[in-house]
N, C-alpha and C positions, 0 to 999 in steps of 0.2 A: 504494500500500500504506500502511494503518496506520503510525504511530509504533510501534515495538517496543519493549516491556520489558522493559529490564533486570533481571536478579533479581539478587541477591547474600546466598549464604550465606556466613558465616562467626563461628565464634562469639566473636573476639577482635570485643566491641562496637566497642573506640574507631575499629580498621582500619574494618567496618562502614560505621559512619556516617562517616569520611574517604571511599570511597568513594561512598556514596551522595549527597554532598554535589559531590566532583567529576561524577561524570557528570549530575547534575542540572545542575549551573552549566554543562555541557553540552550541555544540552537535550534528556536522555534523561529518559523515564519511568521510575523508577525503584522497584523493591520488596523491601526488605533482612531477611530472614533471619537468623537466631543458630544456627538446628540445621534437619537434613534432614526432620525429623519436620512441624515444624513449616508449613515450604515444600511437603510432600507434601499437609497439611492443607488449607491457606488458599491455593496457587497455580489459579490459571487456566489449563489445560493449552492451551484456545484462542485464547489472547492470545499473538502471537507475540514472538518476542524472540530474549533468551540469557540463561545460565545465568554467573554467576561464582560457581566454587566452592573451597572450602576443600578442601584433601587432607584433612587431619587434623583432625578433630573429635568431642566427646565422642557416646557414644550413635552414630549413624549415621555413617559417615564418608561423605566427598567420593565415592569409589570404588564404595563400598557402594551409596550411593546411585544412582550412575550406572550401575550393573548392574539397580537396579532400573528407574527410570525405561526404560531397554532394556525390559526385562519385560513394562513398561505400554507398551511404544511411545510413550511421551512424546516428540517431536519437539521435543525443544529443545535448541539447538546449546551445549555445554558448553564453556567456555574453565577450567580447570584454574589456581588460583593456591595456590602453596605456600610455604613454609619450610622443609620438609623433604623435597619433591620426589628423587626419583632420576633418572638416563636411563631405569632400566626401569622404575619407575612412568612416565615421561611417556610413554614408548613405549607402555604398555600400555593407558593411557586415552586417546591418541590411535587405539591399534587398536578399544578400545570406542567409538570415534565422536568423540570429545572433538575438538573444532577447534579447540586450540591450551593451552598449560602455562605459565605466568606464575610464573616463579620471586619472594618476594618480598624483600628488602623491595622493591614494586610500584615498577615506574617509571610514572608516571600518562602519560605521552608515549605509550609502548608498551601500555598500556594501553588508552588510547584509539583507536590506530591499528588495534588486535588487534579491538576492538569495531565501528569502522567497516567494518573486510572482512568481519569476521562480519553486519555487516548489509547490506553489499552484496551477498553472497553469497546470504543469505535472498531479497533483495529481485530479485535475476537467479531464483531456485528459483521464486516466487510469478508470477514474469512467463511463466516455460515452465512454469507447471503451467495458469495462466490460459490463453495461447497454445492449450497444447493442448485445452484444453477448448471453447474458442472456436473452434479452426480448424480441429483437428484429429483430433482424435475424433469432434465430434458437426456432424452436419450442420444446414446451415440451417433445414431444412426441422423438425429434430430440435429446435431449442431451444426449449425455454420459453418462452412470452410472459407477462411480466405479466398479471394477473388471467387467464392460460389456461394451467393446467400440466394435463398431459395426464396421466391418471391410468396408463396401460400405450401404448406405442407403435401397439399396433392397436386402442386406444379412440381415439388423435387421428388414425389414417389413417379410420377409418370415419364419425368427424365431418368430417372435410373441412377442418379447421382448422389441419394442417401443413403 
């Protein structure tokens, strides 16, 4: 699998770029955000990764946005970093999917360890979606060959070419 991209909203710049500077020195790809607006505009919904986002921000918040993205089926795994976080906000963005609430001021240790099972986890979800697609759903006979992709299942039984 791909390197995954980090994203990071959050509108306090200096947090930001402290951020995007540790997990760089970490050898993550990294693409930093100031507002949800913004990240809604200019992200790559197909570049896989996670999401570090801010609860509380002007214009869209952390929350807001994560109901929307739900909307859009945006598949990307949200880790939750706050300052003014509750139990029941953490509880409730973790019910909307959210994989994990980073209370701040950020411990960069936990931080990073929150970021690596988020991308283990990705990286286990990519291997059984691949698995099944290779072994389990479609048969041998059924796969695609390079320069011969069968346009309907009874165009490539009637050619002879599965």
């Amino acid at each position: 699998m791909d390197q995954l991209l980090i994203r990071i909203i959050d509108d306090d710049v200096e947090l930001n770029n402290s951020l995007k500077f540790l997990l760089t020195a970490e050898g993550w790809d990294v693409a930093s955000y100031t507002n949800a607006r913004d990240f809604l505009v200019n992200d790559s919904p197909s570049v896989a990764g996670c999401l570090l986002l801010d609860v509380r921000m002007p214009g869209m918040s952390g929350l807001e946005l994560q109901k929307e993205m739900n909307e859009q089926l945006y598949q990307l795994p949200v880790v939750f970093i706050s300052g003014h976080g509750t139990m029941e906000m953490a509880v409730g963005a973790m019910k909307d999917g959210a994989v994990d609430f980073i209370a701040k001021p950020i411990d960069p240790t936990e931080l990073v360890e929150a970021i690596k099972r988020d991308q283990q986890a990705e990286d286990q979800k990519y291997r059984v979606r691949r698995h099944c697609f290779f072994e389990g759903t479609i048969s041998n006979s059924d796969r695609p060959r390079k320069g011969n992709l069968p346009l309907s299942r009874e165009k490539s039984s009637e050619s002879g070419s599965g």
